[in-house]
C-alpha positions as CSV (number, residue, x, y, z in Angstrom):
1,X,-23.5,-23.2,-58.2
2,X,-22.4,-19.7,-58.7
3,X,-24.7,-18.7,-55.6
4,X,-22.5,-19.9,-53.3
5,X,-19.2,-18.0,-53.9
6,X,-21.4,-15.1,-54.4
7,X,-23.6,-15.8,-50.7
8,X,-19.7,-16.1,-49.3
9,X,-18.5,-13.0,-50.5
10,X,-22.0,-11.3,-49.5
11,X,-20.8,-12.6,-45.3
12,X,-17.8,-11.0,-45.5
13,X,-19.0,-7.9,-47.5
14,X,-21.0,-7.2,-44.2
15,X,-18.0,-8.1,-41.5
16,X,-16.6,-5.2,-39.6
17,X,-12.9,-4.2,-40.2
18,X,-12.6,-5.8,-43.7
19,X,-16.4,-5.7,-45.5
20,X,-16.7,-2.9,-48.8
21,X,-20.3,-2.9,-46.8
22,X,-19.7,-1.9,-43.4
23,X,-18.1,0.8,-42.9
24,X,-17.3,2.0,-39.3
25,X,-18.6,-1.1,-37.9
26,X,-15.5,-2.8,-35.2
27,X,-13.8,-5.9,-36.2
28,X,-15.8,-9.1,-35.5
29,X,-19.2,-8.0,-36.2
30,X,-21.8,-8.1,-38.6
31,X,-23.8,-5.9,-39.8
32,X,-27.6,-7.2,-40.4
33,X,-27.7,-5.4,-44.2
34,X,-25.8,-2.2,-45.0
35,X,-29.7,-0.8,-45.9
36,X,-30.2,2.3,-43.4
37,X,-33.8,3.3,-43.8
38,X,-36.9,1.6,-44.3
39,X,-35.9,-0.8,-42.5
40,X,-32.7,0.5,-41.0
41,X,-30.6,-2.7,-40.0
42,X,-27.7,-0.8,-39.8
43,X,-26.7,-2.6,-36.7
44,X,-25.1,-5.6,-35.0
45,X,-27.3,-8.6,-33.9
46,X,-26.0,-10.8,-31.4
47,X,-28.4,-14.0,-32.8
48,X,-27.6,-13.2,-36.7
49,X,-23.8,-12.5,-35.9
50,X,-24.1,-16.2,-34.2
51,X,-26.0,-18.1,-37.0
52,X,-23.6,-16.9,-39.3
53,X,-20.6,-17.1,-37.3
54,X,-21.4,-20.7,-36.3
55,X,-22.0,-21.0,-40.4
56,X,-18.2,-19.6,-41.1
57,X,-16.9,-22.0,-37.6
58,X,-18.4,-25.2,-39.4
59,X,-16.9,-24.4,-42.9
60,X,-13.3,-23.4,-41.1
61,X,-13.8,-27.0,-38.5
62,X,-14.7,-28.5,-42.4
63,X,-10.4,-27.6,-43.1
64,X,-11.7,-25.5,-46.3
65,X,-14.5,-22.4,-47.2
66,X,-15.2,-23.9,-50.6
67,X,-15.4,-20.6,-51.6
68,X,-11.8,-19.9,-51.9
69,X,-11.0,-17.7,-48.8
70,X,-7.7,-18.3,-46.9
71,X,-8.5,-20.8,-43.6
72,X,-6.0,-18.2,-42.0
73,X,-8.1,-15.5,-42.7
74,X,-11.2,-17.4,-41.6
75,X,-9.5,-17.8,-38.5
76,X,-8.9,-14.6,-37.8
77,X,-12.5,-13.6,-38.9
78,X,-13.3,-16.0,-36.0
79,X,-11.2,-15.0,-33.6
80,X,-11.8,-11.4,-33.9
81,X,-15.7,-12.1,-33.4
82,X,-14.5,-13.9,-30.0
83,X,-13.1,-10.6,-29.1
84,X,-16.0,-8.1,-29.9
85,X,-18.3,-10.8,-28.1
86,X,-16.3,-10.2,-25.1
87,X,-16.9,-6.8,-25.3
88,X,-20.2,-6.8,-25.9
89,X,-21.2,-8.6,-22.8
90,X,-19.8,-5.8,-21.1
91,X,-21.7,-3.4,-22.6
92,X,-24.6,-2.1,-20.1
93,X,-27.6,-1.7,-22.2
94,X,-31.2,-1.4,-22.0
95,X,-31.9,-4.7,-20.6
96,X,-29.4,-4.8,-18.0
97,X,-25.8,-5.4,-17.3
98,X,-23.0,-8.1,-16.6
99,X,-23.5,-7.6,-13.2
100,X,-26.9,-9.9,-13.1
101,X,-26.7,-11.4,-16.7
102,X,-29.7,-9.4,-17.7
103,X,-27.6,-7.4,-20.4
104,X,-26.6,-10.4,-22.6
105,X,-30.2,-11.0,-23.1
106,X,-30.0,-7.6,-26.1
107,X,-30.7,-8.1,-28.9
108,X,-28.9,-5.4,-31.3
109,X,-25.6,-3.2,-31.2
110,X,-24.4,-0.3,-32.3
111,X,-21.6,-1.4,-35.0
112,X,-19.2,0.9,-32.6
113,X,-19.9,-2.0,-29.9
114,X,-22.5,0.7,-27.9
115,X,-26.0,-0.1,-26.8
116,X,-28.4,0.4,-28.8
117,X,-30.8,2.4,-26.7
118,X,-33.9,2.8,-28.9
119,X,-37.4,1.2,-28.1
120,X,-37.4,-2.3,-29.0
121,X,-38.8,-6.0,-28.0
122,X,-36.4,-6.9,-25.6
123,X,-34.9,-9.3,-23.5
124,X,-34.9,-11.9,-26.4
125,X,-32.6,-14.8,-25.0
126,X,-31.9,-17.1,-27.8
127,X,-28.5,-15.0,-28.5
128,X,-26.4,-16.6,-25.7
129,X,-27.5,-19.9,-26.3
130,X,-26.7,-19.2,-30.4
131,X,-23.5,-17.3,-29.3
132,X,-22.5,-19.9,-26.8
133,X,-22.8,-22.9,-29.3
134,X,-21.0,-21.1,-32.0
135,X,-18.3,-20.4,-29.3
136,X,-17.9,-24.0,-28.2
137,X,-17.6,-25.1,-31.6
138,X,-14.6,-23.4,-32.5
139,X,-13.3,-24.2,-28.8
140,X,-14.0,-27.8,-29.9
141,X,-11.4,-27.1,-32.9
142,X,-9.0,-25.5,-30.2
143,X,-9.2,-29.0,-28.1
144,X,-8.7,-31.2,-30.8
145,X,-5.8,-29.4,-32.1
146,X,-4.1,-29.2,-28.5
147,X,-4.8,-25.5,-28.3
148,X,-6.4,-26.3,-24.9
149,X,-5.1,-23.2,-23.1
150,X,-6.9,-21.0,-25.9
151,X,-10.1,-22.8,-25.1
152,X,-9.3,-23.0,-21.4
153,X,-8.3,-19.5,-20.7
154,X,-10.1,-17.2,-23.8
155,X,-13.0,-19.1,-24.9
156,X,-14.3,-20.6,-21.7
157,X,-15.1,-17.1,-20.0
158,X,-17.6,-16.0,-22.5
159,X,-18.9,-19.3,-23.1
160,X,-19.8,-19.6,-19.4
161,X,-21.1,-16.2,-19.2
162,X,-23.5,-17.0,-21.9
163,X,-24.1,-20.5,-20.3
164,X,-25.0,-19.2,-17.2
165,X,-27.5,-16.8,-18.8
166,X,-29.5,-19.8,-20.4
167,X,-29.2,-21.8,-16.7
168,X,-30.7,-18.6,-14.8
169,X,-33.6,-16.9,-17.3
170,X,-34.6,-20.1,-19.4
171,X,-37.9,-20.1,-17.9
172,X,-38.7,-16.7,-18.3
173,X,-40.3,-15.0,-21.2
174,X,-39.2,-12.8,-23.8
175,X,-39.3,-11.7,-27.3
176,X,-39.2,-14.4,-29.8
177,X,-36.7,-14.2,-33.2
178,X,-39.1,-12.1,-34.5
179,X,-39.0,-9.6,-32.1
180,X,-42.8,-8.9,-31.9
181,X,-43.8,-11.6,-30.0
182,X,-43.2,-11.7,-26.0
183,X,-44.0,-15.6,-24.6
184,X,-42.2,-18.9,-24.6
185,X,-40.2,-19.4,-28.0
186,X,-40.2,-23.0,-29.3
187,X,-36.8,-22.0,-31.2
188,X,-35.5,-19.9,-28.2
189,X,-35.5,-23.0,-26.1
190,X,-34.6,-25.5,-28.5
191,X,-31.0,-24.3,-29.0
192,X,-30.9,-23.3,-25.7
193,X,-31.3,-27.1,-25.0
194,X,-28.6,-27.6,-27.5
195,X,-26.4,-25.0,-26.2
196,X,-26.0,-26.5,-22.5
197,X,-25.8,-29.9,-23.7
198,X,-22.7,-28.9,-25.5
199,X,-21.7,-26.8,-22.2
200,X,-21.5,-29.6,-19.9
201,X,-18.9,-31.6,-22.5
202,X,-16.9,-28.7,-23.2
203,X,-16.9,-28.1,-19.4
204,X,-15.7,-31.3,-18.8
205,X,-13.1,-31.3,-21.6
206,X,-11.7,-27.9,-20.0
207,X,-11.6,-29.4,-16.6
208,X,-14.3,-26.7,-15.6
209,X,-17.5,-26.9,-13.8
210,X,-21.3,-25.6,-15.6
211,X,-23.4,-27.3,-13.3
212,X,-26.3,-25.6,-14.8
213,X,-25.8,-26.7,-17.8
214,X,-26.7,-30.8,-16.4
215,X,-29.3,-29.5,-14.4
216,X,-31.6,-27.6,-16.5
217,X,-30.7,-29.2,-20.0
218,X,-33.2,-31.9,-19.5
219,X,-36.0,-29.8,-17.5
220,X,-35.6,-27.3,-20.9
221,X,-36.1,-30.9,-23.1
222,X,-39.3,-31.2,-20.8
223,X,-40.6,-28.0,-21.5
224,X,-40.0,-28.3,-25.0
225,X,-42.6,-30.7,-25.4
226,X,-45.3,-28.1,-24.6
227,X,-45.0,-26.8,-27.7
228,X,-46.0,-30.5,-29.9
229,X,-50.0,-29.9,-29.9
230,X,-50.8,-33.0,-32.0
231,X,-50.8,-31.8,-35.9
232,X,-47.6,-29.3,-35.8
233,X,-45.3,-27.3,-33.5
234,X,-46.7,-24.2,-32.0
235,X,-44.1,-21.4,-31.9
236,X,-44.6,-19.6,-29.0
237,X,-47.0,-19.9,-25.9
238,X,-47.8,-18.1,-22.8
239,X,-49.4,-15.1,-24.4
240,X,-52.0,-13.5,-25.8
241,X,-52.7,-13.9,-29.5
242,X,-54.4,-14.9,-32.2
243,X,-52.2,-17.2,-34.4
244,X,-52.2,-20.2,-35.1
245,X,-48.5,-20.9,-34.0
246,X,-47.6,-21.8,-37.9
247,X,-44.3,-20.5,-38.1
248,X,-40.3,-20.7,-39.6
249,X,-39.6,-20.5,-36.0
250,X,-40.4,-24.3,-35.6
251,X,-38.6,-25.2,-39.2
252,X,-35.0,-22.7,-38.0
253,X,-35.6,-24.8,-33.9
254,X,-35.3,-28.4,-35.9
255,X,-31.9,-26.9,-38.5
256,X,-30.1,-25.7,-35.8
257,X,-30.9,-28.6,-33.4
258,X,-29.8,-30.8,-36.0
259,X,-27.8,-33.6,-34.5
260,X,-26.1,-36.1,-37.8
261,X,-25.3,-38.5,-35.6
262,X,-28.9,-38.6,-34.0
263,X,-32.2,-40.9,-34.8
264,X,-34.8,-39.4,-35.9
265,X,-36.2,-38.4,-32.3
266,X,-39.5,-36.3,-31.9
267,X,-38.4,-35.5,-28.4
268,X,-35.6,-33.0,-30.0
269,X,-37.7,-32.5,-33.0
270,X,-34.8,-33.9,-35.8
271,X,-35.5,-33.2,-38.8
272,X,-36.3,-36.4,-39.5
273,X,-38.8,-37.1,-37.1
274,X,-42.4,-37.4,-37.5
275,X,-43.1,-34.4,-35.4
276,X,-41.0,-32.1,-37.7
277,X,-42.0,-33.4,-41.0
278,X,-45.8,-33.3,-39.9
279,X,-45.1,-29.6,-38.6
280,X,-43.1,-29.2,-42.2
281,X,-46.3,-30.0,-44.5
282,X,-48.5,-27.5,-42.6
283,X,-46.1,-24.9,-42.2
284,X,-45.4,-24.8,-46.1
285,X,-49.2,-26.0,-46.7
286,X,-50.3,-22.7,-44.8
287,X,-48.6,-20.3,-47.3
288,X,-50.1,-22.0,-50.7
289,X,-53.0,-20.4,-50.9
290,X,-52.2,-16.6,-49.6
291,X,-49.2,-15.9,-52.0
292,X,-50.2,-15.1,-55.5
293,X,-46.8,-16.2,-57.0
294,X,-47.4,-20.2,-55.8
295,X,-50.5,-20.2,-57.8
296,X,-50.5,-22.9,-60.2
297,X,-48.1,-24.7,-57.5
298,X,-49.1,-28.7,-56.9
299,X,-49.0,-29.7,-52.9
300,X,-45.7,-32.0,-54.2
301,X,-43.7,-29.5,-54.9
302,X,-42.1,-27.1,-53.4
303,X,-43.9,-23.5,-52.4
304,X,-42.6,-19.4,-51.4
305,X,-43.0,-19.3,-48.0
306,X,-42.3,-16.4,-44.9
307,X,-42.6,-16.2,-41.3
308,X,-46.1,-17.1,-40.7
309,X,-49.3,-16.4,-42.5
310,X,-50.8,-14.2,-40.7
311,X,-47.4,-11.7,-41.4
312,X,-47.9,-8.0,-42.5
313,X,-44.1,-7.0,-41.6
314,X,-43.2,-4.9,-45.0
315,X,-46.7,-6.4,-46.1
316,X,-46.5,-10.0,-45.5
317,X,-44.0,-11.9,-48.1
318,X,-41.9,-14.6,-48.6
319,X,-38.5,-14.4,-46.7
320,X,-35.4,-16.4,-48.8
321,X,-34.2,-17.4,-45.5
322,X,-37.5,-19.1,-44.8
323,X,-37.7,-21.0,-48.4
324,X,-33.9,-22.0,-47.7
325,X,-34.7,-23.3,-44.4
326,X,-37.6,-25.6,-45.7
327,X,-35.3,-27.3,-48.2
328,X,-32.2,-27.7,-45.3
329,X,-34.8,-29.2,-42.8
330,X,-35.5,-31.9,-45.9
331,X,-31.7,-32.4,-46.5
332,X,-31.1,-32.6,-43.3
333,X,-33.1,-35.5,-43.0
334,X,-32.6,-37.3,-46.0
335,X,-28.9,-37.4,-44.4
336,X,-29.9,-38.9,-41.4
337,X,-32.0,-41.8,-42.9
338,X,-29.1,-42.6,-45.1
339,X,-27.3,-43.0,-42.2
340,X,-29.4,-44.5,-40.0
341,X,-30.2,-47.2,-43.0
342,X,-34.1,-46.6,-42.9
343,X,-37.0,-44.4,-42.9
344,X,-40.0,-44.7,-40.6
345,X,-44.0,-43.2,-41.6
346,X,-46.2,-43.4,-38.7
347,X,-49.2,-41.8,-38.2
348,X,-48.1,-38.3,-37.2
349,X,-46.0,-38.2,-40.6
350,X,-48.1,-40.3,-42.8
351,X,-49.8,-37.1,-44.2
352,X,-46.1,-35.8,-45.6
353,X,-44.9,-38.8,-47.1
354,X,-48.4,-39.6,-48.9
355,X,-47.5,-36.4,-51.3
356,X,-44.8,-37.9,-52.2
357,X,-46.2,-42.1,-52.7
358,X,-50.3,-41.6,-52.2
359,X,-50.0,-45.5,-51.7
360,X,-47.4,-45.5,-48.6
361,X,-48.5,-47.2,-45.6
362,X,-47.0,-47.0,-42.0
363,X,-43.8,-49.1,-40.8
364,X,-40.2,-49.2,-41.9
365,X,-38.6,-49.2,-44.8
366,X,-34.9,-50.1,-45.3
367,X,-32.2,-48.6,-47.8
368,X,-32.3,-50.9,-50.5
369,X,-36.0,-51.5,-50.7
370,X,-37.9,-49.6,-53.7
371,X,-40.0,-47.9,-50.8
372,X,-37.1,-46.0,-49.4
373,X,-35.6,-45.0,-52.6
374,X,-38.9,-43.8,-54.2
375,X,-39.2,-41.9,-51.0
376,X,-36.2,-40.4,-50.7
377,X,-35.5,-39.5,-54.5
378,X,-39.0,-37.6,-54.7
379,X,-38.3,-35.8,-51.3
380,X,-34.6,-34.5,-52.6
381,X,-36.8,-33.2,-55.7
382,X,-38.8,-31.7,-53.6
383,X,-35.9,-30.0,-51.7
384,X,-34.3,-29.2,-54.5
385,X,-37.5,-26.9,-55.4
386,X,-37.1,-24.9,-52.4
387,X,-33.8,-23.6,-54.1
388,X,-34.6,-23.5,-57.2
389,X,-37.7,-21.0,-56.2
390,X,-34.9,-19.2,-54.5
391,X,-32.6,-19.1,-57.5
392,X,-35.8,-18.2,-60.0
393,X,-36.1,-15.0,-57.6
394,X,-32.8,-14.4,-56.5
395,X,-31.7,-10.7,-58.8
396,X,-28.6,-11.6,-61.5
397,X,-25.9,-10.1,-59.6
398,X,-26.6,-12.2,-56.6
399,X,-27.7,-10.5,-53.8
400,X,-30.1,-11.7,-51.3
401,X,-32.3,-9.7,-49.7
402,X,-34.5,-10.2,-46.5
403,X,-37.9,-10.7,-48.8
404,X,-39.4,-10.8,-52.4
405,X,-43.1,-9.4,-53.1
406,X,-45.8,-12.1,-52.7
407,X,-47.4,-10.9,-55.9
408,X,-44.5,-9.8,-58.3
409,X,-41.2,-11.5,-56.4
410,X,-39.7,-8.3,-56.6
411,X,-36.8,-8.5,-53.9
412,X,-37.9,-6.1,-51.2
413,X,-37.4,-4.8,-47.2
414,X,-33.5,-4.8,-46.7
415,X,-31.3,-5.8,-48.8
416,X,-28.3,-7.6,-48.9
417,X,-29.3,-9.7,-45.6
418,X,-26.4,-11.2,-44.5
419,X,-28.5,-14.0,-42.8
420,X,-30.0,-14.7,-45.9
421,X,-26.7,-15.5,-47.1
422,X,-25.4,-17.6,-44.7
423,X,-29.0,-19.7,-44.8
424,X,-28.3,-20.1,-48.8
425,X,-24.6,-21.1,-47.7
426,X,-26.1,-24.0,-44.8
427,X,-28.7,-25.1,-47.4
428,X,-25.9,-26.1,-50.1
429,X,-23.7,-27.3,-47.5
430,X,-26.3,-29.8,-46.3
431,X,-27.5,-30.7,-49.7
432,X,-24.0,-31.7,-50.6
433,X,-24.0,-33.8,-47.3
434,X,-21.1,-31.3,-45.7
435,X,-22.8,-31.5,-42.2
436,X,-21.5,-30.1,-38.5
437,X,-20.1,-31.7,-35.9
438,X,-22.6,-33.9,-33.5
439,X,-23.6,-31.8,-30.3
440,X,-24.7,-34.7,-28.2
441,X,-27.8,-35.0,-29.0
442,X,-27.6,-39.2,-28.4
443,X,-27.2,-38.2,-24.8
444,X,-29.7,-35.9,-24.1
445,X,-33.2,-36.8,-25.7
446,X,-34.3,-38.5,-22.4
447,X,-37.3,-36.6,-21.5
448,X,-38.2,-36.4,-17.7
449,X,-41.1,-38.0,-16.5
450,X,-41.9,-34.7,-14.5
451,X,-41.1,-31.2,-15.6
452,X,-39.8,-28.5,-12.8
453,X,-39.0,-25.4,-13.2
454,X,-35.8,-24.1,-10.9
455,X,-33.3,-22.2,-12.7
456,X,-30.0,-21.4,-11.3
457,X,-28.5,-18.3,-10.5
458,X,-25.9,-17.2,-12.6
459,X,-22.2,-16.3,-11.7
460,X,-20.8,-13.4,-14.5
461,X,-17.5,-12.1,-14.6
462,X,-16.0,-9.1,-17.8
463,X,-13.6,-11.1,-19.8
464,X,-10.2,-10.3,-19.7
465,X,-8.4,-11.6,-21.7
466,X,-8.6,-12.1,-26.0
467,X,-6.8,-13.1,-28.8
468,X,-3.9,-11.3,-29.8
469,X,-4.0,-9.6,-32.8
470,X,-2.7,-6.9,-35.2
471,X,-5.5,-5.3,-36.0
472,X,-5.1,-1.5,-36.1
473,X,-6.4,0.1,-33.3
474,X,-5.8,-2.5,-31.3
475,X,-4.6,-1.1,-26.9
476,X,-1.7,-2.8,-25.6
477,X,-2.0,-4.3,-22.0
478,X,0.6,-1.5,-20.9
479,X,-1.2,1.5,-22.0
480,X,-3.5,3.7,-20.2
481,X,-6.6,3.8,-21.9
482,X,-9.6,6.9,-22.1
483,X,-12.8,5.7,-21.5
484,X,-16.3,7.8,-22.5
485,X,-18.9,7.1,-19.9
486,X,-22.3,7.9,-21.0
487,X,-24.9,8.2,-18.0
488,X,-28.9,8.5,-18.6
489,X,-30.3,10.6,-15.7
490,X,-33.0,13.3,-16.2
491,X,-31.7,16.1,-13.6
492,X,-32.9,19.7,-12.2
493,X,-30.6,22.8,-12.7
494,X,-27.9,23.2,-10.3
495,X,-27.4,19.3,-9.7
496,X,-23.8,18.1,-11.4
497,X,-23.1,14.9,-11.9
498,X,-19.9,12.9,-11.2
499,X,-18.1,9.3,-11.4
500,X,-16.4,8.3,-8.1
501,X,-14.4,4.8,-8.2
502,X,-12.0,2.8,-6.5
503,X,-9.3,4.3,-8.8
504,X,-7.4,7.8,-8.4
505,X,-8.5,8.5,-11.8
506,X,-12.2,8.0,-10.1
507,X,-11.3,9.8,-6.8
508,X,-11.0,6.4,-5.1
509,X,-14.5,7.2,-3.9
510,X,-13.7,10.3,-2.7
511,X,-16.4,13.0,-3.5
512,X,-14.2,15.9,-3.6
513,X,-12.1,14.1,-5.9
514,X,-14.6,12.3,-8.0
515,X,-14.6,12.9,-12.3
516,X,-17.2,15.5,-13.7
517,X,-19.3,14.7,-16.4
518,X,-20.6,17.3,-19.3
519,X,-24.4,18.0,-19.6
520,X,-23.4,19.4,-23.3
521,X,-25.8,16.7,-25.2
522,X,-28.3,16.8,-22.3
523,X,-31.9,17.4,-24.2
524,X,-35.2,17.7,-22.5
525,X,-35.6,14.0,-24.7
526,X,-32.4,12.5,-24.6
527,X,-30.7,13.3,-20.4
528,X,-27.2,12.4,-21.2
529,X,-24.3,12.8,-19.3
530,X,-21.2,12.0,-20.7
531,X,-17.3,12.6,-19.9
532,X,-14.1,10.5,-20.9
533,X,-11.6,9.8,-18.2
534,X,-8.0,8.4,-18.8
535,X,-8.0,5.0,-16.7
536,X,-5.0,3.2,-15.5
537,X,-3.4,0.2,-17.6
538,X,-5.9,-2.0,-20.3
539,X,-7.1,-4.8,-18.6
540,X,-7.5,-3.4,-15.0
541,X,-10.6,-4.4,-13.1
542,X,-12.4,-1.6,-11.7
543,X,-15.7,-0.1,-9.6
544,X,-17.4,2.5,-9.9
545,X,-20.5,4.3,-9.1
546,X,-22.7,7.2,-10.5
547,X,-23.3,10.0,-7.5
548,X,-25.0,14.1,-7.8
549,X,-23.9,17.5,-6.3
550,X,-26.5,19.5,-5.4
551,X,-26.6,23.0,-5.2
552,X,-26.1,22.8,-1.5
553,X,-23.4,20.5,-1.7
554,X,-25.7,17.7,-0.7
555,X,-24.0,13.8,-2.4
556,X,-26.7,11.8,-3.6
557,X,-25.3,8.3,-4.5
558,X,-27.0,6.1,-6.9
559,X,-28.4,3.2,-5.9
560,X,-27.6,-0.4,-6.4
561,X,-24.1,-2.2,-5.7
562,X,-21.0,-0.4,-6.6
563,X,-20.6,-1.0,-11.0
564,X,-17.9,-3.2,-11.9
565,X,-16.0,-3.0,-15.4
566,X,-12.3,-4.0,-16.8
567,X,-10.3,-1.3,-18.6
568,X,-10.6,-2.6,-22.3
569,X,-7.6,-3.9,-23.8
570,X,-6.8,-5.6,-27.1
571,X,-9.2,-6.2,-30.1
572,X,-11.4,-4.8,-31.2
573,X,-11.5,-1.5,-28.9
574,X,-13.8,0.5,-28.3
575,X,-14.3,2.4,-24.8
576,X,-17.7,3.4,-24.0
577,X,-19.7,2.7,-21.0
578,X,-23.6,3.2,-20.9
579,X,-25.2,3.5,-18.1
580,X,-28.7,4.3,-16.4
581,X,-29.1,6.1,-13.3
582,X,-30.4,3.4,-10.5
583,X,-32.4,4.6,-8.6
């Protein structure tokens, strides 16, 4: 399938240091699409980056691309998305810092690795889970090939960072993967399920401790059941709306839950379970009738379908991802029933499987009866339609944008999506039977008998140490590295603002001694203060705080405990530090 190559190449066309698509943006990150206006996605996601990441991580753990690339190359590709991760957690940013945890819950990046400090629905906290599970799997790869130190000593720390983020805010709301929708996300807490499950065996393989990660994985399971309401999976709860809950949110929660060497539980919603294929009919049935282009379209066979029907993003279409993700959910479990040696139809999934045998009845039916493979064969049709709609709106040279219209299947919004690509790249994979490593998921589908809510409080410490590398650029451990810090604090004239720090470079928190910043881009909109201070060798720990000089030669400190960073060294670098004034 020439899709494939072509999905590849469209990956690495948007990867920082080495894509003919993203220019400027810092090794080991993705841009969403190189499209800069209308919608501008000019930037990093930290959930994309990790869907497509963990995409790359399977196909390298596989021992080939299939496309052709160089595993070497992949590896580095890897490694240097390890690195920028590292520094991203550090990044202070609109929804907090390291200090507490709150700043890994960000969504989007600058593609310099600065905060994005725009308007936006934030926290959304299915990124460190996403991040965190891509992470462990490549650490996986490390342990198996006696690389333990690597996994030990570079992976572990932003793994556990990200791990303890799930453990502490779990039960707290945020946006969904969306982004316009501020409750309980049934995807959101599905792979955070997944992504301390895998945390408590990497922890144990590293000889390390994530005792969150035991002791809210199965109260998240719990939770997760809130979202079953009978007939299909809601998407989000706790807030105030109108939908119906129909949504890809549910159909993306059950692919990147999927567990090969699990039964087909409902409690983690596998694919194959009756929960998810009851929630797959009415999620594809909801979009046959509001799409002009699946007019004509019979209930058995495959139909466009977007993010939910009551959409108006960019006017309400058909996303690829979304069609892609309905066919992988079906290969996905046609894999596990081969492997399992059966297929059950009860009563929650009678009403898919009679569109494919109007005479099926409920019970079990084994691999070699005519049952199973009437089944199955009409369901991997069925799949198959998914992508062929895909390929029948997909332009000739390849490229996959976010959207085609709902009335002309013109591709439209931004183009080039580099998620779309990696979902065309998962779907094939799975249809050719290329699956991911097991996460656990045998171990961990015991729901409570009674839900509580007590999350742990988090422990977060600035990596310091990455994967070597020769990427130019690059600040050896020996150098002494400039550093721009960028403060937002609306001030009156007269005041001056400086740094002071434990550091002479800082004044070692002497306010005679302390650095100046520059009010030249302060704007009655935009208070910045910014100034770039030569700090003592890469990889130093350091604290700092934010303090004023009045015109009296009054101090005024900010508030808060003193800020804590770690000179940047290695790759990718980029020294910047955003900060708000606390107050």
């Amino acid at each position: 399938m020439r899709q494939g190559p072509r999905s590849y190449q469209g990956v690495l066309d948007n990867l920082g240091n080495k894509g003919s698509k993203a220019p400027g943006t810092a090794a080991g990150l993705f841009i969403a699409s190189p499209n800069t206006a209308n919608p501008d996605y000019f930037y990093t996601w930290t959930r994309d980056s990790a869907l497509t990441f963990k995409c790359l991580i399977d196909l390298f753990d596989s021992g080939t691309s299939d496309f052709g690339s160089d595993k070497n190359d992949l590896e580095t590709d890897i490694r240097n998305y390890v690195s920028a991760q590292a520094v991203l957690q550090t990044v202070s940013n609109p929804s907090g810092t390291l200090e507490d945890g709150t700043g890994l819950g960000e969504p989007k990046f600058e593609i310099d690795l600065n905060p994005f400090t725009g308007a936006w629905g934030r926290p959304q906290r299915d990124g460190p889970a996403l991040r965190a599970t891509a992470m462990i799997t490549y650490a996986n790869w490390l342990v198996s090939h006696d690389q333990i130190s690597e996994a030990k000593e570079i992976m572990w720390p932003v793994i556990s960072n990200d791990l303890a983020y799930v453990g502490q805010y779990w039960n707290e709301t945020g946006f969904d993967l969306w982004e316009e929708t501020d409750g309980s996300s049934f995807f959101t807490l599905a792979v955070q399920h997944r992504a301390l499950v895998q945390g408590a065996s990497l922890a144990k393989k590293l000889d390390k401790s994530c005792s969150a990660c035991s002791s809210q994985a199965p109260q998240i399971l719990c939770f997760l059941q809130s979202f079953w309401n009978g007939k299909y999976i809601t998407a989000n709860i706790n807030l105030d709306t109108s939908r119906t809950g129909i949504d890809a949110n549910t159909v993306l929660g059950s692919i990147h839950t999927f567990d090969p060497e699990a039964q087909c539980d409902d409690s983690t919603f596998q694919p194959c379970s009756a929960r998810s294929l009851a929630n797959h009919k009415v999620y594809v049935d909801s979009f046959r009738s509001i799409y002009e282009i699946n007019a004509g379209i019979p209930k058995t066979s495959a139909a466009n379908v977007g993010r939910y029907p009551e959409d108006v993003y960019q006017g309400g279409n058909p996303w690829y991802l979304a069609t892609l993700a309905s066919a992988e959910l079906l290969y996905d479990a046609l894999y596990q029933w081969n492997k399992i040696g059966s297929l059950k139809v009860t009563e929650t999934s009678l009403p898919f499987f009679k569109d494919f045998d109007s005479s099926v009845k409920t019970g079990t039916y084994l691999a070699h009866s005519k049952s199973y493979k009437t089944l199955t064969s009409a369901i991997r049709t069925y799949a198959d339609g998914f992508l062929n709609l895909v390929e029948q709106y997909t332009p000739s040279n390849g490229s996959l944008a976010e959207q085609y219209n709902r009335n002309t299947s013109v591709p439209l919004s931004a183009n080039d999506l580099t998620w779309s690509f990696a979902s065309f790249l998962t779907a094939i994979q799975r249809r050719d039977s290329a699956v991911p490593p097991s996460w656990g998921e045998k171990s961990a589908n015991t729901v409570p008998s009674t839900c509580s809510a007590s999350p742990v409080t988090g422990t977060y410490t600035p990596v310091t140490s990455t994967f070597p590398t020769s990427t130019a650029g690059c600040v050896p451990a020996t150098d002494v590295v400039p550093i721009t810090f960028y403060l937002t604090e609306s001030t009156s004239y007269g005041e001056n603002v400086y740094i002071g720090g434990n550091i002479s470079a800082l004044g070692n928190w002497n306010t005679s001694d302390g650095f100046a910043l520059s009010a030249n881009l302060y704007t009655e909109t935009d208070n910045l203060w910014f100034g770039s201070v030569e700090l003592v060798s890469a990889g130093t720990p350091f604290e700092y705080k934010y303090y004023k000089i009045e015109p009296n030669d009054t101090v005024t400190w900010e508030g808060g405990k003193n800020r804590v960073s770690v000179v940047p060294t290695g790759c990718p670098i980029q020294p910047n530090l955003h900060d708000v004034w606390r107050s």
